[in-house]
C-alpha positions as CSV (number, residue, x, y, z in Angstrom):
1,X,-18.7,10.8,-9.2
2,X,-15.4,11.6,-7.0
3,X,-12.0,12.6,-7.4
4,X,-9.8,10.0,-5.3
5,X,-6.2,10.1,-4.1
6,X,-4.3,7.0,-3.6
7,X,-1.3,8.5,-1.6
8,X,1.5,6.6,0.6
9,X,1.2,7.0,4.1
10,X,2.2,10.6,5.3
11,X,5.8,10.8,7.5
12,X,6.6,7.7,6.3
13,X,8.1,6.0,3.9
14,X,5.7,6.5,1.0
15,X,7.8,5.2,-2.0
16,X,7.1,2.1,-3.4
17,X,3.9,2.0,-1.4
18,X,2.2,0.4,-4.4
19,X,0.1,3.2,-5.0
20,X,0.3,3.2,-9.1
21,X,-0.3,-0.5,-8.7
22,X,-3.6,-0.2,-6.5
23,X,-4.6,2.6,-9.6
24,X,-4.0,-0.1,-12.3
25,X,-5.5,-2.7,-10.8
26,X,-9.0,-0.2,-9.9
27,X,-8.5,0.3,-13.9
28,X,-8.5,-2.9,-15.1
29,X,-11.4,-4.3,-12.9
30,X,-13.6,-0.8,-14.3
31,X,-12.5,-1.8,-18.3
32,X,-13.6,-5.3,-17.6
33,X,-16.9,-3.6,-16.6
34,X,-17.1,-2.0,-19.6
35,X,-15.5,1.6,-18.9
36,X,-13.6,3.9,-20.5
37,X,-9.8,3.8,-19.0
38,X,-7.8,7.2,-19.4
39,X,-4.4,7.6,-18.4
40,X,-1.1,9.1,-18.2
41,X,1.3,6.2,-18.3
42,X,1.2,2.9,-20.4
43,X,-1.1,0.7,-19.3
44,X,-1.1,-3.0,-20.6
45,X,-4.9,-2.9,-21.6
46,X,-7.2,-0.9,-23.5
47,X,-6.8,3.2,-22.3
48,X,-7.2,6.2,-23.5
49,X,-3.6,8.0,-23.3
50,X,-3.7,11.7,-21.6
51,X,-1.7,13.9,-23.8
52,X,-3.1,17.2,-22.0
53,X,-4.9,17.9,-19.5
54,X,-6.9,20.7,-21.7
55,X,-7.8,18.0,-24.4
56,X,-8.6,15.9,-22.0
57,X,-11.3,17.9,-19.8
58,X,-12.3,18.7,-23.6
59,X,-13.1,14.9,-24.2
60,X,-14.6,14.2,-20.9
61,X,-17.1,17.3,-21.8
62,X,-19.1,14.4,-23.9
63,X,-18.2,11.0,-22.2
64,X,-20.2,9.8,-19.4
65,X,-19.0,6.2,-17.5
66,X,-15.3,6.9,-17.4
67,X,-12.0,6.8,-15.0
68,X,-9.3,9.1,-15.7
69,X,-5.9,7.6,-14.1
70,X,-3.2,10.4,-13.4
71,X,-0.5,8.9,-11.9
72,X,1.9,11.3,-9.8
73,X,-0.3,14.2,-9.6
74,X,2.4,16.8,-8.2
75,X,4.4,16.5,-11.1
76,X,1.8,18.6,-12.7
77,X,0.6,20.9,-10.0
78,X,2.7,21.8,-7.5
79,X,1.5,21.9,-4.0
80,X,2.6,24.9,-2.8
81,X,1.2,27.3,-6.1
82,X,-1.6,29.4,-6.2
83,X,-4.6,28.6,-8.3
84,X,-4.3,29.9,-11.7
85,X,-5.8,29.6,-14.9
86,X,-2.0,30.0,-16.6
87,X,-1.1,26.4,-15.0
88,X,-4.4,24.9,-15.6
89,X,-4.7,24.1,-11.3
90,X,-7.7,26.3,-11.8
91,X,-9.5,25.4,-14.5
92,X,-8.7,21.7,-13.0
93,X,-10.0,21.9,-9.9
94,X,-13.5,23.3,-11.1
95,X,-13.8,20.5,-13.6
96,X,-13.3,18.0,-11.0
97,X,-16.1,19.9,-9.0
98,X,-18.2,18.6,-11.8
99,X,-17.2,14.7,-12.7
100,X,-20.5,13.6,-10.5
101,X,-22.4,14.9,-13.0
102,X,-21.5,12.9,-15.7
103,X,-20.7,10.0,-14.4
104,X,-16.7,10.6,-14.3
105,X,-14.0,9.1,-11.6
106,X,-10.4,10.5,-11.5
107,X,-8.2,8.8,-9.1
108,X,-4.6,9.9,-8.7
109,X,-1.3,9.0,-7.5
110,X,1.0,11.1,-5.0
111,X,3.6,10.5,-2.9
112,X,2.2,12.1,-0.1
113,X,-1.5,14.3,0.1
114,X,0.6,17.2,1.0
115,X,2.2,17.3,-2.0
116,X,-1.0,17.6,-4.1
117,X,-2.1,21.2,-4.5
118,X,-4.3,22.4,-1.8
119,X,-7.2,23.7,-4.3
120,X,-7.4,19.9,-5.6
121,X,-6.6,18.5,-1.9
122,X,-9.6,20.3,-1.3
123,X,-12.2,18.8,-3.6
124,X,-11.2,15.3,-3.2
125,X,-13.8,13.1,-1.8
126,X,-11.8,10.0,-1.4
127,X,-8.2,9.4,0.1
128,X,-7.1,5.9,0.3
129,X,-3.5,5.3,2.0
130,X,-1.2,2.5,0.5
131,X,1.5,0.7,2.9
132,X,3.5,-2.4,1.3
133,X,3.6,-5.0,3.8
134,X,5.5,-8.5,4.0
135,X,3.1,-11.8,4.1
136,X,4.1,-11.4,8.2
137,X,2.8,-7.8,8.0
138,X,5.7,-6.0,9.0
139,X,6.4,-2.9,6.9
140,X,8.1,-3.7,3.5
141,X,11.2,-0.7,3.3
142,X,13.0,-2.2,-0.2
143,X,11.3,-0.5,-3.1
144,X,12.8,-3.9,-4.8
145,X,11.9,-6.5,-2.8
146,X,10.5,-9.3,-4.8
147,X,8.9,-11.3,-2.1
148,X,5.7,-11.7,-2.0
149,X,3.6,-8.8,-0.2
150,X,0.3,-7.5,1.1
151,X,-1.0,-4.3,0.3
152,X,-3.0,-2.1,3.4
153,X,-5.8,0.3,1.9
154,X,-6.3,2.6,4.7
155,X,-9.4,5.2,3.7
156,X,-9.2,8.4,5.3
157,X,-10.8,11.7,5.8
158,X,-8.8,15.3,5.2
159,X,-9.6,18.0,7.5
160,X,-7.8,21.1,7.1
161,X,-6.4,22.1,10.0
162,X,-6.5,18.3,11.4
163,X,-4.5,16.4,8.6
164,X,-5.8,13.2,7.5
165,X,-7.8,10.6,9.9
166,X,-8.2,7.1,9.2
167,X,-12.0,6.2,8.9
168,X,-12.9,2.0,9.0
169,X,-10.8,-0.3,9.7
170,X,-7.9,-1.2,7.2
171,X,-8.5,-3.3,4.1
172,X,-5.4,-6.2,3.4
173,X,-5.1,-7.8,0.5
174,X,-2.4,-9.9,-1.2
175,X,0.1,-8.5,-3.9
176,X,-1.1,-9.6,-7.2
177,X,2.2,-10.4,-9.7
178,X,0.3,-10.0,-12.9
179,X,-0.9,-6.8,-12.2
180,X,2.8,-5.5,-12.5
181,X,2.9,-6.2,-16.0
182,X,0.3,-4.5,-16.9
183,X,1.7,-1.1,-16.0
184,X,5.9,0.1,-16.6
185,X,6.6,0.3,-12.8
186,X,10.1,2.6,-13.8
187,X,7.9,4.8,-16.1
188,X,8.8,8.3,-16.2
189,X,5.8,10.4,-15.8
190,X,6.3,14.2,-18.0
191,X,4.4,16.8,-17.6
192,X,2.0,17.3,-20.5
């Protein structure tokens, strides 16, 4: 299928962006659908946790129909690191060359696209921007503001030496409060 990033926009304030949320809620729409959910952090339905990223390419070897969810994507693979089978950026990237084969989505979380490692930047087919916005539309800037907000999906296109372009116009939709306790928004995400 694809590997899709779901990043905050770039140069600007892309914390709290509701990036993890947009994940979650993709998630729990595909396990109502009848898919299997991976994922490295707690999720408030059924999932399949991700304890390493070799077991986990192992699994996915005989599973067709499935989304993988890694949320915070630079934590394990630094942008700004070679390729190398040692830290698994290698052996990742070629797997994800692959998922449209059989049948396999992995979307992941980043603060920015420039922080995911360029090998991986490189095979993603799908980069959707995130922007928390107030019900007025003016950009949200509190990570803990609790009133009520709008997310803009902004899909773009990555072009190496051009950056990121927004394609079609911008997608709004309202914040959905239930959809935060489905996921630990303080979770911790480790390297496994």
């Amino acid at each position: 299928m694809s590997l899709t990033a779901i990043c905050g926009m770039d140069f600007l304030e892309n914390m709290g962006n509701l990036k993890s949320y947009l994940m979650t809620l993709l998630a729990k729409l595909d396990q109502e659908n009848g898919c299997k959910i991976y994922a490295n952090y707690a999720l408030g339905f059924d999932f399949i946790p991700i304890t390493s990223f070799s077991g986990l390419i192992a699994e996915l070897d005989t599973v067709t129909d499935a989304k993988v969810c890694i949320d915070e994507i630079q934590v394990y693979f630094d942008a700004y690191m070679v390729p190398s089978k040692k830290d698994g950026t290698s052996y990742f990237k070629n797997f994800a060359r692959q998922t449209r084969k059989r049948r396999i989505e992995i979307r992941y979380t980043a603060q920015s696209f420039y922080d995911v490692h360029r090998s991986i930047r490189k095979v993603t087919s799908k980069i959707l921007l995130t922007q928390k916005l107030h019900m007025d539309f003016t950009v949200c800037r509190d990570d803990n503001c609790h009133k009520p907000h709008i997310i803009k999906i902004q899909r773009a296109i990555y072009r190496e030496n051009e950056g990121l372009i927004p394609v079609d116009e911008p997608l709004y939709m309202k914040v959905l409060p239930e959809i935060f306790d489905l996921y630990d928004t303080d979770q911790i995400i480790e390297i496994v």
